[in-house]
Steps between C-alpha positions, in 0.01 A plus 500: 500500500525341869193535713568601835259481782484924505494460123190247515358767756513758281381311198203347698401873567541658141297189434202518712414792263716478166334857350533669821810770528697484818772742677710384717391570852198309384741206452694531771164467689367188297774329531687563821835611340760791575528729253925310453301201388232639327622728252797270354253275430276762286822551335586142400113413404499841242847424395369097410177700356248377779426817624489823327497827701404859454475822667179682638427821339405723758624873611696357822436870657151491490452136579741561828691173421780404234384307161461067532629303293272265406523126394277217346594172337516465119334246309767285510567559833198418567485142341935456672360629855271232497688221319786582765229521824396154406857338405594684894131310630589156356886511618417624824205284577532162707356200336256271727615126553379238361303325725691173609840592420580701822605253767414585855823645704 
């Protein structure tokens, strides 16, 4: 799967707590995302079985609001989100020099 920054976003924040059960508003909050970016990527993370997904049970009349769908990692989700988050760190991060092989300008 390719990690994209919004994709390392969201992973980062189903991360932070990997038991926890979050909607989507809640990402879209966490992460800084539009709803465009945010729920392709829910797709393509259950359809790679990261993420699985289910619906709140509630009577949507006498809660006042519509059902959330709710999502958490899997367990191997779980062990790919942070195998990808650190193979994304290591690519990403600038090594320091060497001290004496950078000639002055």
């Amino acid at each position: 799967m390719r990690i994209t920054i919004p994709t390392a976003r969201i992973l980062a924040v189903l991360l932070a707590e990997p038991d926890a059960d979050r909607y989507g508003l809640e990402l879209m909050q966490a992460t800084g995302l539009a709803s465009g970016s945010l729920y392709p990527i829910l797709h393509r993370l259950q359809e790679a079985g990261w993420l699985a997904a289910h619906w709140e049970e509630i009577d949507p009349s006498a809660e006042g609001r519509p059902a959330r769908r709710f999502y958490r990692l899997t367990p191997d989700g779980v062990v790919s989100a942070r195998q990808a988050l650190a193979e994304l760190r290591a690519q990403t991060s600038v090594p320091a020099p060497v001290p004496g092989t950078v000639k002055p300008a």
